[in-house]
C-alpha positions in Angstrom: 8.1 -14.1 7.6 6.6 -10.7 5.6 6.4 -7.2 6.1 3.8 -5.0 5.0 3.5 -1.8 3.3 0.2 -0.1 2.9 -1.0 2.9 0.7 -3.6 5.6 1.9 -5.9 7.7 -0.7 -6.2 10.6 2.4 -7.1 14.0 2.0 -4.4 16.9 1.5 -2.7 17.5 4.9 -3.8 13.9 6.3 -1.3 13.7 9.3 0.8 10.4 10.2 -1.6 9.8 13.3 -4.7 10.2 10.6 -3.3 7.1 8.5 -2.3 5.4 11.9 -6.0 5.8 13.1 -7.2 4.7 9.9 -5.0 1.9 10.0 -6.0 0.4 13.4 -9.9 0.7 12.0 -9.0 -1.7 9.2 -7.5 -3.9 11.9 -10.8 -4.0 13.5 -12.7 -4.4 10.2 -14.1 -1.3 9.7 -14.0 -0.1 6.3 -15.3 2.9 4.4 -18.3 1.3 2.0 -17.9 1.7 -1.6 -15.5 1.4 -4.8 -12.0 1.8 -4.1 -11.1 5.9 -4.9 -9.3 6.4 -8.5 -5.9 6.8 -6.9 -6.4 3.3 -5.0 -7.3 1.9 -8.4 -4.8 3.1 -10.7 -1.9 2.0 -7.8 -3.7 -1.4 -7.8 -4.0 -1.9 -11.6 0.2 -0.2 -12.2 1.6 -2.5 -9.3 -0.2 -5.6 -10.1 0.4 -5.4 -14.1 3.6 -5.5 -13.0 4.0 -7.8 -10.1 0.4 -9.8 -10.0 -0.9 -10.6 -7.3 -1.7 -14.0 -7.4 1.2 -16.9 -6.0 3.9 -18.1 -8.5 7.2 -18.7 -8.7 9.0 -15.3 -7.9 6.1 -13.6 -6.7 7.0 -10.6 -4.3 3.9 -10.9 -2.4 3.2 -13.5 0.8 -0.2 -13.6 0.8 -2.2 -12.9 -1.8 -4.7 -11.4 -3.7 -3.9 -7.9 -2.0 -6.1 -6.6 0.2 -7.7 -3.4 -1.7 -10.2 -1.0 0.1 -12.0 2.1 -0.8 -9.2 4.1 0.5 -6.2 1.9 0.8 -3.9 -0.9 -0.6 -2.2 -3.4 1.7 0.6 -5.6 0.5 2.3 -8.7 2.2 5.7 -9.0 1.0 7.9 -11.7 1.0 10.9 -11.4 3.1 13.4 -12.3 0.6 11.0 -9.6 -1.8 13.7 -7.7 -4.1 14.6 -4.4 -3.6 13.2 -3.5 -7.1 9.8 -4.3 -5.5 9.8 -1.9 -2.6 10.8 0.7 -5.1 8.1 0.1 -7.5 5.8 0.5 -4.9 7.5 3.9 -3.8 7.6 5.4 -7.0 3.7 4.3 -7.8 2.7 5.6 -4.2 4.2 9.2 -5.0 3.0 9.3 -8.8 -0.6 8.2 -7.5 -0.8 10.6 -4.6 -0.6 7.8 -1.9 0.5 8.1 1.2 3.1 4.9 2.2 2.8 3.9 5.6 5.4 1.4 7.3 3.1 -1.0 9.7 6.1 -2.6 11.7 8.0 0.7 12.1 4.8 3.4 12.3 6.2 5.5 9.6 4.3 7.5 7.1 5.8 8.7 4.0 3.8 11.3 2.2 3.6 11.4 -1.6 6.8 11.3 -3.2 9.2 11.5 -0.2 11.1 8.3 -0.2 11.8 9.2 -4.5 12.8 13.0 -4.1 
């Protein structure tokens, strides 16, 4: 069993129904054409120089590589992934800008709020 957590490059005052939207359209497939934005880069490159994305012993992710997009990160975790994991990927959510978004629950965090 996993659980993801998915971060959204959206534009200042995005609401929780915006990322929810955008969500569902990457769920059909649709994706915005084009590199991923800064933001969605420098995430990528800080979370997977320190947990890669790529399967070996210990690795915090259940499927893998991570599915990167123009606007958004999605990461599998394991179930058993440590709780040093889920904060990493708080922390680098609010320092990059992201918005956090909880698939199985429907909850948005904006920049920063889970680390304030």
């Amino acid at each position: 069993m996993s659980f993801d957590l998915v971060v959204w490059a959206m534009e200042p005052g995005a609401s929780a129904d915006d990322v929810g939207a955008a969500f569902e359209l990457c769920r059909q497939g649709e994706h915005v054409a084009g590199r991923p934005h800064p933001r969605i880069a420098d995430f990528y490159a800080a979370i997977t120089a320190a947990y890669p994305d790529r399967r070996t012993d210990g690795s915090p992710w259940a499927a893998t590589p991570l599915h990167v997009a123009t606007d958004h990160v999605e990461m599998k975790l394991d179930e058993d992934c440590p709780d040093e994991v889920l904060l990493a990927v708080e922390e680098l959510a609010g320092k990059h800008g992201l918005m956090l978004f909880d698939p199985q629950g429907g909850t948005v965090y904006p920049p920063g709020a889970m680390t304030s």
